[in-house]
C-alpha positions, 0 to 999 in steps of 0.5 A: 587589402584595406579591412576594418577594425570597430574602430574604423567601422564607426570613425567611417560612419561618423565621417560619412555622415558628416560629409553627406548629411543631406544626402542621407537624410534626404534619402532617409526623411522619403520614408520617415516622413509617411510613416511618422505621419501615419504613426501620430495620427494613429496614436492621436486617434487610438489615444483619445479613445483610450482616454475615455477607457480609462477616464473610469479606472478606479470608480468602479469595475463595470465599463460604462456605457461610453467605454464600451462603446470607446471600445466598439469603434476600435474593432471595425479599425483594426484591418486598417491598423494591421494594413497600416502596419504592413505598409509602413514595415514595406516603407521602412524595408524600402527605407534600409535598402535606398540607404544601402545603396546610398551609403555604397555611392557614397563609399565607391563613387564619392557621390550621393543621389537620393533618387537614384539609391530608391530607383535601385531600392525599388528595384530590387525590394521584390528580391529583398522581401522574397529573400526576407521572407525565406529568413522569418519562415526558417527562423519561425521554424527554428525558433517553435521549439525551445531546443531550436530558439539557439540555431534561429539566433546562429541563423539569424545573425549569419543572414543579417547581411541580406539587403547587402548582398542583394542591393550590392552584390545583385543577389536573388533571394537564396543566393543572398541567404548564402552570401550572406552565411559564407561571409559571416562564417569563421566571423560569427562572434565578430558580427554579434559583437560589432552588430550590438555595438551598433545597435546600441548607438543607434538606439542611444542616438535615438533615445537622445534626438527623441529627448530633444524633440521642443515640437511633437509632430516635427520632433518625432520624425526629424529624430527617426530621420536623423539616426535611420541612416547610422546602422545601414552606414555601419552594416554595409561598411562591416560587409565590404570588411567582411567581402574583403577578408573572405574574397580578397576583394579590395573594401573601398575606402570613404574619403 
């Protein structure tokens, strides 16, 4: 039985990335590109109303007549912001899902088709939002008394594993909460610990393509693309350790 150590976990991703770097980020940049796209002309939009709110500050506490009405324009705007915000949410769920399944062809087949990891991400997002949404309720329950915020961490860590166990695993939305719960089981501090090492080369990978962005729009969405595909590389590689260890069913191994 082949199981990983962290060691492993990130050695596999870097060679993963390495030897299907188009492939992931083709089946990355289907989603950053909107999303980038959206969030820049939002920002350029809100960004100049901004300006004339605070071309004021400091001369005097009364808004003038053009802040106010800097500040009227952008109520009418706001469903358009929060429905921006929803869609983009769905695009970047649909984003993790095809990667999922990339990074499963990759391992399993030796292989990476981008239109066939969304075809399979599109698929199965009804399950994986259903399933998602069954999370954010019970940790919002958990979490609205002081006494429960450490059960929603402890629940919240258990159920990181849902898009894997419903993309790879075919998993219906309670079936994957309880996948997801028994592999982490007796492993708990193990994912914590492994889980915020990846996050925190994610984030330091994102921090450093965003440091290199020399052209505004393009820079922006060509950093997002090329540090999407690390964590669900990482995560689902952690799940097939985690199936391997808890069923005793053989991880694939990337060549």
């Amino acid at each position: 039985m082949h199981t990983r150590t962290l060691s492993d976990i990130l050695q596999d991703t870097a060679n993963l990335m390495q030897k299907r770097l188009v492939g992931f980020l083709i089946t990355a940049v289907i989603g950053t590109v909107p999303n980038g796209l959206v969030a820049l002309a939002i920002g350029a939009l809100v960004g100049s109303q901004t300006a004339l709110l605070t071309a004021g500050a400091g001369r005097s506490d009364t808004p003038t007549e053009e802040q106010m009405a800097a500040l009227l324009s952008l109520l009418p705007l706001a469903p358009v912001f929060v429905l921006v915000g929803c869609v983009a949410a769905v695009v970047v769920g649909l984003t993790h899902l095809a990667l999922v399944q990339a990074t499963a062809q990759a391992v399993e087949h030796d292989r990476l088709d981008p239109a066939e990891a969304w075809k399979t991400a599109l698929s199965r997002a009804i399950t994986a939002w259903a399933a998602g949404l069954l999370v954010g309720v019970a940790v919002i329950l958990m979490a609205i008394t002081i006494i429960g915020i450490p059960f929603a961490f402890y629940f919240g860590v258990r159920w990181s594993f849902l898009s894997q166990a419903v993309v790879l695993d075919g998993a219906g939305p309670r079936a994957a909460l309880s996948r997801s719960s028994d592999l982490v089981h007796g492993q708990w501090w193990r994912v914590l610990g492994i889980s915020l090492v990846i996050g925190l080369i994610t984030g330091i990978a994102s921090t450093v393509l965003g440091a290199l962005n020399v052209i505004p729009v393009l820079g922006a969405i060509a950093a997002s693309t090329l540090a999407a595909p690390l964590s669900p590389i990482a995560q689902t590689l952690l799940y097939y350790d985690l199936r391997a260890r808890k069923d005793g069913t053989p991880a694939p191994n990337p060549q």
